[in-house]
N, C-alpha and C positions, 0 to 999 in steps of 0.2 A: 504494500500500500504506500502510497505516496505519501511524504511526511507533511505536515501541514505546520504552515505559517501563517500567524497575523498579519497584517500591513506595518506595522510598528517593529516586528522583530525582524519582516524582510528588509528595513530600511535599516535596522543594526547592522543587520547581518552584512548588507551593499556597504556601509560609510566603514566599519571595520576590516574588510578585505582591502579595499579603497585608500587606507593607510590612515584615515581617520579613527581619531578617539581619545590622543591627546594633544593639550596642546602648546603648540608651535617651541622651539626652543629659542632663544636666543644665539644660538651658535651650532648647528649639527655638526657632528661628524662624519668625519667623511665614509666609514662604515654604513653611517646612519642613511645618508645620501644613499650607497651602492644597494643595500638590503631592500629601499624606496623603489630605485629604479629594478631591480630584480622582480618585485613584487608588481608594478604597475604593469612591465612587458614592453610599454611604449608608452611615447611623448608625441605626439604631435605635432608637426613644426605647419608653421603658416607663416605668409609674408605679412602679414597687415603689425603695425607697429605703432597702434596708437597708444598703447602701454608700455608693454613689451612682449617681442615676440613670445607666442604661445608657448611653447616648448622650454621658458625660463618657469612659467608660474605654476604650474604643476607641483614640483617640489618646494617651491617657497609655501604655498597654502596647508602643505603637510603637514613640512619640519621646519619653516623660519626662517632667521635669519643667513641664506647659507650664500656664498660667493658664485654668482652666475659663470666666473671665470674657473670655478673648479666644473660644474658642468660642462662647459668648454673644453677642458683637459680630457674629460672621460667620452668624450664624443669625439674628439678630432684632434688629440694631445698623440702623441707617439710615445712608441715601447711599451711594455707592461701596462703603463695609465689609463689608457684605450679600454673600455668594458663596452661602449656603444658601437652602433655602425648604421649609417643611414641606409634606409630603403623604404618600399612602399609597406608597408604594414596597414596600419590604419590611415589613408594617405598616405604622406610624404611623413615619416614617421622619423625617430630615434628609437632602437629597440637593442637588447641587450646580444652582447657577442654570442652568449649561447641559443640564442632563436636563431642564430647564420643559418646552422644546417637543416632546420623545418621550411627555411622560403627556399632555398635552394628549387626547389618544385617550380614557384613561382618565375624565376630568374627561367629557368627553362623552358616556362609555357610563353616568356613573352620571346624568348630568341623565336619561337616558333609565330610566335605574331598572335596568343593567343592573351586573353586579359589584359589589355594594353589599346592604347587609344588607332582607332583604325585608320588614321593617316600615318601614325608611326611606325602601324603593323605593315602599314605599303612601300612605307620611305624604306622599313630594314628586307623587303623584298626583292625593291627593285635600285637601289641604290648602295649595295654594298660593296662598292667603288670605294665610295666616301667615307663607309664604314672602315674599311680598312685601313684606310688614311690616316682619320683620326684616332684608331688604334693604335697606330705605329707612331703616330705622333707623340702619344702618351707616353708609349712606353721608352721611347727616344729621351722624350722631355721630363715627364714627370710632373705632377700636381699643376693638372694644366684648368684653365676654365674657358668656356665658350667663347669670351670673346679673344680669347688668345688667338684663339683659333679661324677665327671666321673670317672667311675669303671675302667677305662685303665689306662693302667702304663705310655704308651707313650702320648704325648701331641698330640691332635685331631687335624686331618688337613684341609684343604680345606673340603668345606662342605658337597662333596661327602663321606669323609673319616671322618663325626664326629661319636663321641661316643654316644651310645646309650641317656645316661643323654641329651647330648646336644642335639637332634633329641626329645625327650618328650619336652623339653625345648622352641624347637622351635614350636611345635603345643599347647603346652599349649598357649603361645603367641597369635601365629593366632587365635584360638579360643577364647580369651579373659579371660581365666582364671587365666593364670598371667601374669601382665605388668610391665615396667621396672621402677625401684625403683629408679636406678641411676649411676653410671658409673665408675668405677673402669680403669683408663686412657680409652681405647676406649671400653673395657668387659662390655655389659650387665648388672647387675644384677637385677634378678626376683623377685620380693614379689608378693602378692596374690591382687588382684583390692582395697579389704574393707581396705588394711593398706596403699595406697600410695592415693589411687585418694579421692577426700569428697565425703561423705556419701550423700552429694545433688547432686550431679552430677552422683552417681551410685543410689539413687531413684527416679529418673527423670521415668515419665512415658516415652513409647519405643511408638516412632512412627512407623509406617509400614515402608516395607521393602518401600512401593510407596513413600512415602509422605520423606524415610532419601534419596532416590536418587532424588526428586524435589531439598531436600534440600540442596545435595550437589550440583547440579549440578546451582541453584541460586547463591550458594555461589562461583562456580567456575566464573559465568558469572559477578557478582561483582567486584571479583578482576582482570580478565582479560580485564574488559572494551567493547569490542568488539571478538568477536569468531564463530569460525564452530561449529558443534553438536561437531563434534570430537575433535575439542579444550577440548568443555566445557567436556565431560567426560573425555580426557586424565587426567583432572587435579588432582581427586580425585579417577582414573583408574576404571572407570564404563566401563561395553561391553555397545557392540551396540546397544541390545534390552533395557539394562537399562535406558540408556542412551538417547532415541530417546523418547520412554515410558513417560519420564520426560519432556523430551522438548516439548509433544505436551500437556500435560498439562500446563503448564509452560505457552506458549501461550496461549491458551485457556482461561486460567483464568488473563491474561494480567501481569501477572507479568517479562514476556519478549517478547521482538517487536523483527520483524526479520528486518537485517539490511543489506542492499549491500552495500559493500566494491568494489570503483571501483579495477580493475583488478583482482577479488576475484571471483574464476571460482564457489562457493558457497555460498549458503545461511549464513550471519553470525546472530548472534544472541548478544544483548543486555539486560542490568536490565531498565526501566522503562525509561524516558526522559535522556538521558546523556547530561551531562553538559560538553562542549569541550575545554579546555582551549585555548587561543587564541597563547601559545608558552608556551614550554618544556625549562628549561633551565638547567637540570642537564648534570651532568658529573660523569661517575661511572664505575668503573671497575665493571664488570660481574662473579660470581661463570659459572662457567660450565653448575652446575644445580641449577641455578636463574630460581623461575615461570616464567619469562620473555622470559627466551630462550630454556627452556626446551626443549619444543616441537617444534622439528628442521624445521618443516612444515610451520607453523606456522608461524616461525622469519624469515624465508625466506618471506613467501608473505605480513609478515609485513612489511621489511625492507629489501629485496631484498639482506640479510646477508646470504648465505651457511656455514651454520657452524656446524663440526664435530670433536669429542674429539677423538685426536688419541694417548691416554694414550696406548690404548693395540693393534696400529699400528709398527710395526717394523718399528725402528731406524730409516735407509735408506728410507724409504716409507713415512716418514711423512712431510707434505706441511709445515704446519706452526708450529709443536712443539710438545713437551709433557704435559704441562698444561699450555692450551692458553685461558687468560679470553678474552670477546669479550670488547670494552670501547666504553660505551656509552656516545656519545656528543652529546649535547641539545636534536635533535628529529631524530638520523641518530647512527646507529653502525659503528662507523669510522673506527676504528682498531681489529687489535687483536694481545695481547700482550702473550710471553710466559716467564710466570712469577715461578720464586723458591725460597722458602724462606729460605736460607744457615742459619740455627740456629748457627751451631758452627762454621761460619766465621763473625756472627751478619750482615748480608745485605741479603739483600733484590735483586735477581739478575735479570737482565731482560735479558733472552736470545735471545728474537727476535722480533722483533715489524714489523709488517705488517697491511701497509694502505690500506682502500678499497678505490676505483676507483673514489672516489669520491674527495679524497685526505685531508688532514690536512693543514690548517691554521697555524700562528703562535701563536694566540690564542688559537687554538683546541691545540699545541705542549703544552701551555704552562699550557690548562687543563688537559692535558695526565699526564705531568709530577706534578702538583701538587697532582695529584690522588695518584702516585705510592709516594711521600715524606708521604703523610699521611698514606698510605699503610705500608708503612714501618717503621713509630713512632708508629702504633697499634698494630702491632705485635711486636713493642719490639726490634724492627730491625733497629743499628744505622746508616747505610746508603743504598743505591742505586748504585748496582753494575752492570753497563752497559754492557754488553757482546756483544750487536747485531753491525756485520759490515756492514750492510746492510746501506743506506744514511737515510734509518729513525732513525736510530742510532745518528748519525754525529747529526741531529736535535732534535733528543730529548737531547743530549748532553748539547746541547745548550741551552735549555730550561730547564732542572735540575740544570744547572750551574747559571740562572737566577732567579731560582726560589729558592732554595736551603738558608737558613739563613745565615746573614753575622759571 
């Protein structure tokens, strides 16, 4: 029989897999960081940097105050410091050195032009001239990036309009032949697998394509806690056959129980006995795309939160803002906050704060705003610039001014 869960215990159960439940410290270590990233699987990376890139705030909402540039090191730092390596996981992802050999599968469906956008599936069919090229370019040169490379005079635009170089570039990638060395401000650059990632980690024997999708999708049911089939593959973007394929082994061999979530119109699915903490007590500003909230489906029937990024909603049409992180208090998404990070006015601005139905406390106001003070000492940002006229405003006011150092 399937084990049955309340709504309140499935959201334990989601915010403490999630790495939620205490909180934040003042200074992690760096163990504390790698055990984080282990546990999440993947970061997110996106270009929009109206705070900071995504793939920074993840672990800051965790564990704290921690150095963006030790993140840095463990993604695209050399020798030993190296634990990440980009690829597509969840999107354009950071994921840990030992998922390398479960996408391996991946890397090979796209050399074949399969799961991979169908002009790139064409470009690497009928242009492997220029694949070549820039192959041997790479491996010639070494930690090279697209516009190194590009035979055009003009600079390459939106990715319909890139240059030839950058289009090899882009399926060498998917196909695994060359991965990214390291980061030139947000640019790419490409080296060949044998010079960036260990040499134990690329002779690793290859498990089948069956046994990397069991294993992602274990690994998705891990760090989510509780999930649908279709959670469990959004996380590391398996289709449906893959995805299901996995799940009924996955059962079969007990390494997942299926679970009812009251008011969960589906079957969810769990890793092995969950342990349920008996209260959540963090408080965290949310990225956009946090594993947490990613999956908009999901965070609604966990937490009865609607929530929708309307970066590329016109001005006039938008509910709650331009870049609105969700803030999670203890076991409930309270708010959502539309946050900008003014570099060159040094602050930190908060243009709109919207309570859900459930409403804010003075305590919940006064962990809203201690969130956004540290928010704005880790980026570097000397104060908290209120802009919202709305009455949640007028309250958070209050509770910045109280909070705030004498």
């Amino acid at each position: 029989m399937p084990l049955k869960l309340s709504i309140n215990q499935a959201r334990r159960l989601a915010l403490s897999a999630q790495g939620f439940g205490k909180q934040p410290e003042s200074a992690p270590t760096l163990p504390a960081l790698k055990r984080m990233l282990q546990r999440l699987g993947v970061l997110q990376i996106d270009s929009v940097n109206a705070l900071v890139r995504s793939h920074y705030l993840p672990l800051f909402s965790r564990l704290g105050n921690y150095s963006p540039a030790t993140l840095d090191q463990l993604a695209w730092g050399g020798g030993r410091q190296r634990l990440l390596f980009e690829y597509w996981g969840h999107e354009a992802s950071l994921l840990p050195l030992s998922l390398y050999p479960l996408l391996r599968w991946r890397m090979a469906h796209a050399a074949d032009g399969r799961g991979i956008y169908r002009q790139l599936a064409q470009f690497g069919r009928e242009r492997q001239d220029v694949i070549a090229r820039v192959l041997a370019a790479v491996r010639e040169q070494g930690a090279l990036g697209a516009g190194s490379l590009s035979s055009r005079e003009e600079r390459a635009g939106p990715w319909w309009d890139w240059s030839e170089e950058k289009h090899a570039l882009e399926w060498l990638f998917a196909a695994g032949q060359v991965t990214v060395a390291g980061r030139r401000g947000f640019e790419r650059l490409y080296d060949v697998p044998e010079k960036v990632l260990p040499k134990a980690i690329l002779d690793q024997p290859l498990p089948s394509e069956t046994e990397a999708h069991q294993g992602l999708m274990l690994h998705a049911a891990t760090a989510l806690g509780v999930a649908t089939e279709r959670d469990l593959r959004d996380y590391f973007r398996l289709d449906p056959g893959q995805g299901k394929a996995a799940l009924a082994e996955l059962l079969a061999d007990g390494r997942l129980q299926a679970v009812e979530v009251q008011g969960w119109k589906q079957l969810a699915y769990c890793a092995g006995a969950p342990r349920i903490p008996r209260r959540i007590e963090s408080s965290a500003l949310l990225s956009p795309f946090d594993s947490l909230v990613w999956e908009r489906n999901r965070t609604e029937r966990l937490f009865d939160f609607r929530y929708r990024l309307e970066i590329y909603t016109p001005a006039h049409k938008r509910v709650y803002g331009y870049y609105v992180l969700p803030f999670l208090y203890r076991e409930r998404i309270a708010a959502r906050v539309d946050l900008r990070a003014e570099r060159a006015q040094g602050q930190l601005a908060v243009h709109a704060v919207h309570v859900e139905a459930a409403g804010l406390d003075e305590e919940a106001y006064q962990a809203l705003a201690g969130n956004l003070l540290r928010l704005a000492q880790w980026l570097g940002l000397g104060r908290v610039q209120l802009n919202c006229p709305r009455v949640e405003g007028s309250q958070l006011r209050q509770a910045l001014l109280s909070a705030a150092p004498a």
